[in-house]
C-alpha positions in Angstrom: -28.6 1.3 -9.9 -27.8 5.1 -10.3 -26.7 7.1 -7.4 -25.7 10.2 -8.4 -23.3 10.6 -11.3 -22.0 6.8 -10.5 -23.4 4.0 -10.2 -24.0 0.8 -7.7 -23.4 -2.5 -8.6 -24.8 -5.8 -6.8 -22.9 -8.7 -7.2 -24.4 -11.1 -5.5 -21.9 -13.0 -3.5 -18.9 -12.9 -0.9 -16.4 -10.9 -2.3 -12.6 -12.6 -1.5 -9.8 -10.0 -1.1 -8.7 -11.4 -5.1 -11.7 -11.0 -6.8 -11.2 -6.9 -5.3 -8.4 -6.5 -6.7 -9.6 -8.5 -10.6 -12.3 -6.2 -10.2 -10.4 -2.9 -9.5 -8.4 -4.0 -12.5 -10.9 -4.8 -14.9 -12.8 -1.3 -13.9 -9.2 0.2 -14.5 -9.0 1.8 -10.9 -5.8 2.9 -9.8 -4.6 0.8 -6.7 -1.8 2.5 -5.4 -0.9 0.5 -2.4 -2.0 -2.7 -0.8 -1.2 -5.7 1.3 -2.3 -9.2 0.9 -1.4 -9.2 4.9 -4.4 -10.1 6.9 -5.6 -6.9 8.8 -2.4 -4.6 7.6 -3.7 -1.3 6.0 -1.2 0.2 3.8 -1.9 4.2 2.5 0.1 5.8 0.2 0.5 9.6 -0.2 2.7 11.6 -2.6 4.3 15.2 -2.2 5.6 16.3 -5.2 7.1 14.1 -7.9 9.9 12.7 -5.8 8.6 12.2 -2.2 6.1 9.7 -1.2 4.8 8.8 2.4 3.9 5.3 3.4 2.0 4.6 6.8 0.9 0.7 7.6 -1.1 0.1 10.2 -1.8 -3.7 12.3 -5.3 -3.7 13.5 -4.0 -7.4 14.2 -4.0 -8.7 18.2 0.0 -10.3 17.0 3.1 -8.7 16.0 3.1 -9.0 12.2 5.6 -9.0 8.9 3.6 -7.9 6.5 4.4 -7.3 2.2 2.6 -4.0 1.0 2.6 -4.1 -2.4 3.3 -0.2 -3.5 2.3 0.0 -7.5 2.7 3.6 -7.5 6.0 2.6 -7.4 7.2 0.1 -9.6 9.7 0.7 -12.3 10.6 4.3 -11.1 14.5 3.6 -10.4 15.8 3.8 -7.1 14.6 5.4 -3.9 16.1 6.5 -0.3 13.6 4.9 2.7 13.8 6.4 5.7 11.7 5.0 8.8 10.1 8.6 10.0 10.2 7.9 13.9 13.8 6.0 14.0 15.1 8.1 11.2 16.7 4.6 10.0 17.3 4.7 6.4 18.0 2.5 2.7 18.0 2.4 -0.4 16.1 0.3 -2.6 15.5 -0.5 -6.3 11.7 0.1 -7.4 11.0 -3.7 -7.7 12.2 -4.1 -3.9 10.3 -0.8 -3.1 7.4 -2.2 -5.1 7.2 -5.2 -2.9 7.5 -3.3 0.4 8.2 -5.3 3.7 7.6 -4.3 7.1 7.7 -5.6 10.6 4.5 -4.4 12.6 3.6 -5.0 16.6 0.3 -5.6 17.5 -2.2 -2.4 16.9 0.9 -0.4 15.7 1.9 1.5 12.3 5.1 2.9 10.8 5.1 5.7 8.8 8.1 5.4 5.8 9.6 8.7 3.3 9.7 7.3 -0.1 12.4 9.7 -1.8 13.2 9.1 -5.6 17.1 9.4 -6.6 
């Protein structure tokens, strides 16, 4: 179905959280950040070429460890993450950056700078 200048598909059945992402693919849409983390939202924004801002969110009811896959980032070298509220800081290589993990509490979020070296 048209709608606009797009279009609207039907597919006919439950989507799972891996046929998404096999779709997203195949369509070639950029998927920048994501977590296979029941109820973890990842966003990813980017300020310039060498900064990048990461907040996660738990909509969960329980404290949660959660991997947010960031594919913005893979094989970019290294980067310096610093935890924005605690001001704690690393530095990681872009496969550990691409696969991201963070410690959430219940209906919390974390915002992390993402600074390329």
């Amino acid at each position: 179905k048209r709608v606009g200048k797009g279009q609207l598909i039907h597919l006919g059945f439950e989507p799972s959280a891996e046929m998404i992402l096999e779709l997203l693919h195949f369509l070639k849409v950029p998927l920048y950040a994501y977590s296979p983390t029941r109820e973890v939202k990842p966003a990813l924004f980017s300020r310039g070429e060498k900064t990048s801002y990461l907040v996660v969110v738990n909509n969960g009811k329980e404290e949660k460890s959660a991997l947010v896959r960031i594919t913005y980032l893979k094989g970019r070298g290294r980067f310096s993450v610093r935890e924005v509220l605690t001001g704690e800081k690393e530095v990681l290589s872009s496969e550990r950056a691409h696969n991201f993990t963070v410690s959430l509490a219940r209906k919390d979020g974390r915002v992390f700078e993402f600074k390329h070296l």
